[in-house]
C-alpha positions as CSV (number, residue, x, y, z in Angstrom):
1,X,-29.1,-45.7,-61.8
2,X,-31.7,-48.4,-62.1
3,X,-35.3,-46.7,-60.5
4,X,-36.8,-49.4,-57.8
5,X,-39.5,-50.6,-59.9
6,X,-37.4,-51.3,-63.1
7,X,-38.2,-55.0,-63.9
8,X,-42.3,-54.9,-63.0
9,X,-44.6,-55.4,-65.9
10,X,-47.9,-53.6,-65.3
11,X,-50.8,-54.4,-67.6
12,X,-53.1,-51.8,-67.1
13,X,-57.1,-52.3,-67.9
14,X,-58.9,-49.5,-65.8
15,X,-59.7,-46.3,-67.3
16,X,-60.6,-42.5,-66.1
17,X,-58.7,-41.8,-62.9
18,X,-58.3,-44.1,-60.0
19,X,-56.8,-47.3,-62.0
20,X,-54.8,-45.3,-64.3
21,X,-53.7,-42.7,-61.8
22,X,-52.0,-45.7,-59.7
23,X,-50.2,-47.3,-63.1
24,X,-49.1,-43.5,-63.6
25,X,-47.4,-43.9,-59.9
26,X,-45.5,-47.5,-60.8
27,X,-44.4,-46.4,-64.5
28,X,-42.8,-42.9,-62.6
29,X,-40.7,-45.4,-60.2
30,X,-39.6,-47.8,-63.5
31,X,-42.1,-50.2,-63.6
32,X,-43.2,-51.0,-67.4
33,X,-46.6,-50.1,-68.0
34,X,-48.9,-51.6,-71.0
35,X,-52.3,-49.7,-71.1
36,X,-55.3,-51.6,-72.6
37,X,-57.5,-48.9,-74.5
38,X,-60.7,-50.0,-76.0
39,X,-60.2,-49.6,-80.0
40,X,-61.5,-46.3,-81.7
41,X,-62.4,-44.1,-78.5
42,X,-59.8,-45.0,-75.9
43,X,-59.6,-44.0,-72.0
44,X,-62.9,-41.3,-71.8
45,X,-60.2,-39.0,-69.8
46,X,-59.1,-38.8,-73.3
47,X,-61.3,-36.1,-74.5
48,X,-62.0,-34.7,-70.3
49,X,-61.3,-31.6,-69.3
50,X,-59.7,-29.0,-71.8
51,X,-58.6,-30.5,-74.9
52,X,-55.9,-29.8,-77.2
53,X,-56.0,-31.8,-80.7
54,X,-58.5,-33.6,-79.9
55,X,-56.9,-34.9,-76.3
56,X,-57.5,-33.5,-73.1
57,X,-53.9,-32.1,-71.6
58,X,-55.1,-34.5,-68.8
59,X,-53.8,-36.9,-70.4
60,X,-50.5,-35.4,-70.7
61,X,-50.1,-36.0,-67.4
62,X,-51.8,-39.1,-66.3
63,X,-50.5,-41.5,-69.1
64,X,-46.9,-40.7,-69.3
65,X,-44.4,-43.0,-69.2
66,X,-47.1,-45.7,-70.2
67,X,-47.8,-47.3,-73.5
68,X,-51.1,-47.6,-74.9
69,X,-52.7,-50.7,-76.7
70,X,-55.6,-51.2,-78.7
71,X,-57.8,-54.4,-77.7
72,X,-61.8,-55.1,-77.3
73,X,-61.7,-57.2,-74.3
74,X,-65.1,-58.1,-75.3
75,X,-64.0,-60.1,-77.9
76,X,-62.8,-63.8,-77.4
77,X,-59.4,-62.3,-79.1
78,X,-58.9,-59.7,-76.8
79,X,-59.6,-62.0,-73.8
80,X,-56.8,-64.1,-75.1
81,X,-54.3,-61.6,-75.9
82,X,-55.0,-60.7,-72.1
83,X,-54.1,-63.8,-70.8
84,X,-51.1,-64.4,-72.4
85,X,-49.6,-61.1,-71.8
86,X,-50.5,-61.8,-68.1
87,X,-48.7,-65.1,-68.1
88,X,-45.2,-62.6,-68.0
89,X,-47.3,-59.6,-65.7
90,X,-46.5,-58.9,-62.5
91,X,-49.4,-56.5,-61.9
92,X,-52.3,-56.3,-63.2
93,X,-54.9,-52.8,-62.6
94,X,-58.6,-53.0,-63.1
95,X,-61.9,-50.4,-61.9
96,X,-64.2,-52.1,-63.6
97,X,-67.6,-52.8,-61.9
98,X,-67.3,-55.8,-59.6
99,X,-68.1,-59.0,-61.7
100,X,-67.0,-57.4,-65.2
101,X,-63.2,-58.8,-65.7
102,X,-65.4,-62.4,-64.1
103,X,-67.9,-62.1,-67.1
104,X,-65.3,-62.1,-69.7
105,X,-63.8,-65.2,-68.5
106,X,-60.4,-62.9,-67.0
107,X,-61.4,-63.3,-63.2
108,X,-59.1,-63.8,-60.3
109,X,-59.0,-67.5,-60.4
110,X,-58.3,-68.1,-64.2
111,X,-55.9,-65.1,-64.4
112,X,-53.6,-66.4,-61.5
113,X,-53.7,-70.2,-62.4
114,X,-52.3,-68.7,-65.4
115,X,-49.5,-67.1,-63.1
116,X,-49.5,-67.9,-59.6
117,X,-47.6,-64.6,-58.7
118,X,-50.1,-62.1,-60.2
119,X,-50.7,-59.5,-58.0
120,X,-54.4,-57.8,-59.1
121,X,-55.4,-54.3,-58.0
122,X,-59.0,-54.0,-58.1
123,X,-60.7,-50.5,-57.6
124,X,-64.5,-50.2,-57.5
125,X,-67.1,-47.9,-55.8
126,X,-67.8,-50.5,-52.8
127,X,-65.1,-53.2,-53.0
128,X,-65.4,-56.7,-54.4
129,X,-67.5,-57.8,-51.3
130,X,-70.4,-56.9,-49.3
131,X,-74.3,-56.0,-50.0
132,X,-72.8,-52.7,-52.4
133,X,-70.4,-54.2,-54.6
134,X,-73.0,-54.4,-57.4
135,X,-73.5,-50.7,-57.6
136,X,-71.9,-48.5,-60.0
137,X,-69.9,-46.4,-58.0
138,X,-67.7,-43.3,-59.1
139,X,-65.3,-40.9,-56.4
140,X,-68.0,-38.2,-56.1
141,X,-70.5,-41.0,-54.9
142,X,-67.6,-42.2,-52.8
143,X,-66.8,-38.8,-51.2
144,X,-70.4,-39.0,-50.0
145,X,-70.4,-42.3,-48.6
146,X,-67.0,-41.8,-46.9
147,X,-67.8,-38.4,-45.0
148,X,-65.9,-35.7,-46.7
149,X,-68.8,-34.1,-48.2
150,X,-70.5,-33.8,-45.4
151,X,-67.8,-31.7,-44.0
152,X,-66.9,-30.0,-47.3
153,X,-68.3,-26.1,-47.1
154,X,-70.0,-23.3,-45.4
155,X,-71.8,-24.6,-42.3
156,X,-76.3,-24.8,-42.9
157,X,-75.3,-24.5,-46.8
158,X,-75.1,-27.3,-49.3
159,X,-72.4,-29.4,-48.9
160,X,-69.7,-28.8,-51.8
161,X,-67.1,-31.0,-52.9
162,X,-63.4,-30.6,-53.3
163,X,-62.1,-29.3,-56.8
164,X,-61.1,-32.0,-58.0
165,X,-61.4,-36.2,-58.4
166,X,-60.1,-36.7,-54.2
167,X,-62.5,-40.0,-53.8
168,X,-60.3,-41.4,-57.0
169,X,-57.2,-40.1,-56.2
170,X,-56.9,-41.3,-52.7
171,X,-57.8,-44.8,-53.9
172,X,-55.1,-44.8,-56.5
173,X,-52.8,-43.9,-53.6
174,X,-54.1,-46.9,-51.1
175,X,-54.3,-49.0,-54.5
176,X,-50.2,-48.1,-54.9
177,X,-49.7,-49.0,-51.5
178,X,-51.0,-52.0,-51.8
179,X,-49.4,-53.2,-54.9
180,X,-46.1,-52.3,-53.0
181,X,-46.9,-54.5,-50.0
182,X,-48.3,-57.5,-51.8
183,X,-44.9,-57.0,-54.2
184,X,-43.0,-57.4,-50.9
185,X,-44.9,-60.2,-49.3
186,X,-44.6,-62.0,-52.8
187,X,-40.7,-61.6,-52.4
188,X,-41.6,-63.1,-48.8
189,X,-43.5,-65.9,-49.4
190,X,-42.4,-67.7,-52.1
191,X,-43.6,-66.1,-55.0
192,X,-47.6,-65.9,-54.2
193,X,-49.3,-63.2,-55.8
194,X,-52.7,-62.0,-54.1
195,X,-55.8,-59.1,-54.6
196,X,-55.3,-55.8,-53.6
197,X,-59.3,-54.6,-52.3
198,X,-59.5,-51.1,-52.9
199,X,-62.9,-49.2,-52.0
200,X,-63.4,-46.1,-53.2
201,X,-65.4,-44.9,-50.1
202,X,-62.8,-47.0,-47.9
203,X,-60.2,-44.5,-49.5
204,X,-62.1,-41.6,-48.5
205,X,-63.1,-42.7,-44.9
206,X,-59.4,-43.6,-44.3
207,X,-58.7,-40.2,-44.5
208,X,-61.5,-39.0,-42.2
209,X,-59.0,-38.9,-38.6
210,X,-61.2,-38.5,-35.6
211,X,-64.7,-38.7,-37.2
212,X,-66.0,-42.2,-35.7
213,X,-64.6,-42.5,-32.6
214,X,-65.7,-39.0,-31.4
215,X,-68.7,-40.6,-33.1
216,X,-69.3,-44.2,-30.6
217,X,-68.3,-42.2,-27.5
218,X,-69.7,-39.0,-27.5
219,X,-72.1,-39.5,-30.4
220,X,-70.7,-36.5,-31.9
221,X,-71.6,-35.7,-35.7
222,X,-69.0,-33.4,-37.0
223,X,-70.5,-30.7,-39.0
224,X,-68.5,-28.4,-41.8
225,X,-67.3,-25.5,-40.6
226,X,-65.8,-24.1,-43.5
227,X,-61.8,-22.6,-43.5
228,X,-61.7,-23.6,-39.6
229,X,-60.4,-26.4,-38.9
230,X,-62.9,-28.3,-35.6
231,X,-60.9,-29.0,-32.5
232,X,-57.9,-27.7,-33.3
233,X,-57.5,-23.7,-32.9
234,X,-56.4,-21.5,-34.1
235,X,-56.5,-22.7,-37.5
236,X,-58.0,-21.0,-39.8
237,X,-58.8,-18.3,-43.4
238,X,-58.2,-14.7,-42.3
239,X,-59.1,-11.9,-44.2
240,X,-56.5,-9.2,-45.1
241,X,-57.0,-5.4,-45.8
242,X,-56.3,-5.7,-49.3
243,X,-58.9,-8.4,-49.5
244,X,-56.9,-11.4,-49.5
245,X,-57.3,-14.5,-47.3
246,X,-54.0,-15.3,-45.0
247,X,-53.9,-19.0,-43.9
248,X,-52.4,-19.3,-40.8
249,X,-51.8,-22.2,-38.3
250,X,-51.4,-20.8,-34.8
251,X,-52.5,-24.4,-33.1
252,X,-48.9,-25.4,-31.7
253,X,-48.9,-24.2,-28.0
254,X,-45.8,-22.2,-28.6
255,X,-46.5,-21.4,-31.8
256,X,-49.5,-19.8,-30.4
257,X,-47.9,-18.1,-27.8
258,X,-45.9,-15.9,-30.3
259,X,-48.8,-15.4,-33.1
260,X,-50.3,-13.6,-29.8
261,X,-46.9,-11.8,-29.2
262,X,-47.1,-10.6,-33.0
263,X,-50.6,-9.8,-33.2
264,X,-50.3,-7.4,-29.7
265,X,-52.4,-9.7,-27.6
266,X,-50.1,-10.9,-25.0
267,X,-53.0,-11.0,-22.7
268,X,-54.3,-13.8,-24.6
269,X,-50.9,-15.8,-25.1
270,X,-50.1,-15.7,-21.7
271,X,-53.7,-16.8,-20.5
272,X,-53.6,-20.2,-18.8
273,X,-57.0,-20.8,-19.7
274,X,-55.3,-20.9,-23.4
275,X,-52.0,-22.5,-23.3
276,X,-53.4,-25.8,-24.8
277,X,-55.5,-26.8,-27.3
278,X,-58.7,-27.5,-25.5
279,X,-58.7,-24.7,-23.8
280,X,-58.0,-22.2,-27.3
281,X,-61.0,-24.2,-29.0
282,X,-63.3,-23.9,-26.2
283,X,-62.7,-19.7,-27.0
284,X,-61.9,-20.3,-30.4
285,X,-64.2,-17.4,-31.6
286,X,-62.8,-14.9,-29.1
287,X,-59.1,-16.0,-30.9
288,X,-60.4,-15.9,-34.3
289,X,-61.2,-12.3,-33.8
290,X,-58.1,-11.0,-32.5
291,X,-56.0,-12.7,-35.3
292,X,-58.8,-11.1,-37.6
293,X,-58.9,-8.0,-36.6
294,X,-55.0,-7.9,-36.5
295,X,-55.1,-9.0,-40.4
296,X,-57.5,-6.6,-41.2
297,X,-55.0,-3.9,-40.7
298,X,-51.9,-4.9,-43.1
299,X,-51.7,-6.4,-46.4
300,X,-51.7,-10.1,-46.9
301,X,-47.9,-9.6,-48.1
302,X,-47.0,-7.6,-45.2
303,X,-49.2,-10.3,-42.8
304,X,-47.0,-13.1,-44.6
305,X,-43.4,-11.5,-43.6
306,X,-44.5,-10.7,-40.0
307,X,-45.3,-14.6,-39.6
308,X,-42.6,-16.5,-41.4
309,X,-40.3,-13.9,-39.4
310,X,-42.1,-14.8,-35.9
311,X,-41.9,-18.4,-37.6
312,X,-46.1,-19.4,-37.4
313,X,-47.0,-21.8,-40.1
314,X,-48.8,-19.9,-42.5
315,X,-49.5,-19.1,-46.4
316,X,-51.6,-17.5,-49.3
317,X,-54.2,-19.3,-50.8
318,X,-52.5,-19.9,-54.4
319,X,-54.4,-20.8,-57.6
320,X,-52.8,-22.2,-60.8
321,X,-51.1,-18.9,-61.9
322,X,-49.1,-18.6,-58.4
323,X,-48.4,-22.1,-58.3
324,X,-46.8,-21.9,-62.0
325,X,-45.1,-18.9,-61.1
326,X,-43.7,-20.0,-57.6
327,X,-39.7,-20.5,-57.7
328,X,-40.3,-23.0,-55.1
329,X,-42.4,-25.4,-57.4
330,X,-39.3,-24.9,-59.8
331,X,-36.4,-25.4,-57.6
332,X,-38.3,-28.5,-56.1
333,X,-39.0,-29.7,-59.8
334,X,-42.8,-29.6,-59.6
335,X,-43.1,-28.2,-62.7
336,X,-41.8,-29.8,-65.7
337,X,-41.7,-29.0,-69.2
338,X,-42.9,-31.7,-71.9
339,X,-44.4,-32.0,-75.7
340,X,-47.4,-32.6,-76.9
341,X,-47.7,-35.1,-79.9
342,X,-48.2,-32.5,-82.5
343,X,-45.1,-30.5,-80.9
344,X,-47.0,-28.1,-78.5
345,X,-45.1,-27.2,-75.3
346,X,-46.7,-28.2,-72.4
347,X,-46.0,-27.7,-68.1
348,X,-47.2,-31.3,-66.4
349,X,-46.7,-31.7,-62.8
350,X,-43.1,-33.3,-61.5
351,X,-42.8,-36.6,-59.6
352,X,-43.9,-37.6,-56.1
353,X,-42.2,-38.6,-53.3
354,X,-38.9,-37.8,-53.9
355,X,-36.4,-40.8,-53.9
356,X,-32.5,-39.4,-53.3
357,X,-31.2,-42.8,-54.7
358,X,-33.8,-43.8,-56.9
359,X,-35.7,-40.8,-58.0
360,X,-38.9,-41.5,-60.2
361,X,-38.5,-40.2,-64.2
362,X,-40.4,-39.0,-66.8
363,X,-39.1,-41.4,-69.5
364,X,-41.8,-40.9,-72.5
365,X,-44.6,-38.8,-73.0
366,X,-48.0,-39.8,-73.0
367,X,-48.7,-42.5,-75.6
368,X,-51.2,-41.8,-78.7
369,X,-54.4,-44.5,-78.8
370,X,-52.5,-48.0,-79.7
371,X,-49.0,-46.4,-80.5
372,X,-47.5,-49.0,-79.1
373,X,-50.1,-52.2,-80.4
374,X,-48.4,-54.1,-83.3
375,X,-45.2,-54.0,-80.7
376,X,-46.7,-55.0,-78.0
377,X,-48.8,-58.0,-80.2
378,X,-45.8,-58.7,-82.2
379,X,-43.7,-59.9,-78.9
380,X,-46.4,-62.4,-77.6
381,X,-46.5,-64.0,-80.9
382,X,-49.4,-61.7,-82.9
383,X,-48.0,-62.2,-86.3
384,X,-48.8,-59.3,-88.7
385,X,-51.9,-61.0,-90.5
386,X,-53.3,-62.0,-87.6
387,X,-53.3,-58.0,-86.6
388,X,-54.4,-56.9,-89.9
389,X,-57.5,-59.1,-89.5
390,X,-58.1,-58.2,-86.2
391,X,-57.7,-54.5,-86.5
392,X,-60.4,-54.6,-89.7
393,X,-62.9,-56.0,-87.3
394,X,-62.4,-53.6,-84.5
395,X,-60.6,-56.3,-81.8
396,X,-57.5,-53.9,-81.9
């Protein structure tokens, strides 16, 4: 069955995480992706993380389903090559500093008189406007900018940030988005391809809910506050008596009702004071230490069982060795099993959302630096000289 995206060519020219992460999303759901990889070094997330032969097992998972050219687009050469392989692109993917793609003569306005129906994600720290758009920016920077690491950790401690690349990741998501819409109105509107603005900190700040309106009428400043969760109760990390954290979600109003039923504090379920939100955060402490003290007294698998019986949202924290071992990950295909270049068995993560007529794939593994170059020159009309020239002198 033909996946939705089958028929969009996706030229590819960011590198690290938020560009590539959003050409990961498109090749998944069909869409043919050509990744431009500067000659000798490739993508830096190449050699990020934990490497394996000489590639990080990152990469395993974020270049699938691509294939990976070789091209200085420094050189007038590579310049060229990009505009001709653009003149039969659909969508093109940059996060290079604002100005960059403009500099090598491969802006907006020469790429799409080339073809009118280009559609042009462009990440960057600060968008492609505005008094920032100069500065380098990566998603740690942006995280900052956009609010979450002010609420990220232990309240009075140093704010920490989240575990891994969210700033980059987020964008990649509202970058996807994006592509999808301006793919749509294209199909609208008579074949008119547009710029899809992604900030990094705009990603991040999306995501921040409540923030500034409690902000401009209250002039509230949310502070962190840890495993609770502000405003909403009772949400929260609770410590078990084998040492284990239970996350539970007792915020719905009947859901709250029978956590207190479980937990032997009908007193404070039935309280009127306490049958909606507002009222449970106002006393949020005095509800944090009943559930507490009740989790204190059985295991975090016994504290589990009681809840999913008395059906309360709730759950372990899980770190890579539960998630790998979790039938649930498996039967949901989360986990999937691929190869490694040199043969090595590998676990990458499955495909998101899941499509029940058109379900995205994993169709290749990632691609080795320029695997797929002389094919990729060869159909544009890159005879086999020309390449040989070019690959002596570093263009490719």
């Amino acid at each position: 069955m033909p996946r939705p995206l089958e028929g969009i060519r996706v030229l590819e020219l960011g590198q690290l995480i938020a560009g590539p992460f959003a050409g990961r999303m498109l090749a998944e759901f069909g869409a043919s992706v050509i990744k431009v990889e500067p000659p000798g070094v490739g993508d830096p997330l190449r050699k990020w993380r934990l490497l394996h032969d000489g590639t990080s097992l990152w990469w395993a998972a974020q270049s699938r389903n691509k294939e990976s050219i070789t091209l200085d687009l420094r050189t007038p050469e590579g310049q060229d090559v990009i505009r001709r392989l653009v003149a039969q692109t659909d969508v093109l993917i940059e996060n290079f500093r604002p100005g960059t793609l403009e500099g090598w003569g491969l802006g907006w306005d020469e790429l799409s008189a080339i073809n009118p129906g280009l559609i042009m994600l462009r990440v960057s720290g600060y968008g492609q406007t505005g008094p920032y758009r100069d500065r380098p920016g990566f998603g740690v920077v942006a995280e900052a900018m956009g609010g979450l690491r002010h609420l990220s950790g232990e309240p009075e401690r140093t704010p920490v940030r989240v575990g891994i690349s969210i700033g980059d990741s987020l964008s990649a998501l509202h970058g996807v988005i994006g592509i999808l819409l301006a793919l749509r109105h294209r199909e609208q509107q008579g074949g008119r391809g547009q710029v899809v603005d992604v900030a990094l900190y705009e990603s991040v700040f999306n995501m921040m809910e409540s923030l500034l309106p409690e902000y401009s009428v209250f002039g509230a400043v949310r502070q962190p506050a840890g495993s609770s969760l502000p405003g909403i109760a009772p949400s929260n990390a609770y410590r078990c008596s084998d040492g284990k954290y239970a996350l539970i979600a007792g915020n719905g109003d009947s859901i709250y009702r029978r956590l207190m039923e479980l937990i032997g504090r009908p007193d404070l379920g039935n309280d009127p004071a306490l049958a909606q939100n507002d009222g449970r955060v106002a006393q949020v402490e005095r509800i944090d230490a009943a559930i507490g003290e009740w989790t204190a007294r059985h295991t975090l698998d016994q504290v589990l069982a009681a809840l999913n019986e008395a059906r309360i949202p709730a759950g372990r924290i899980y770190d890579v060795a539960d998630i790998a071992a979790d039938p649930h990950y498996h039967a949901r295909e989360m986990i999937v099993d691929d190869t490694l270049p040199d043969g090595t068995a590998v676990q990458v993560p499955g495909v998101v959302p899941k499509l029940c007529g058109t379900p995205g794939t994993i169709e290749r593994s990632a691609p080795k630096l320029g695997e797929h170059t002389d094919t990729v020159l060869e159909s544009i009309g890159v005879d086999a000289a020309t390449r040989a020239a070019w690959r002596a002198r570093g263009v490719i």
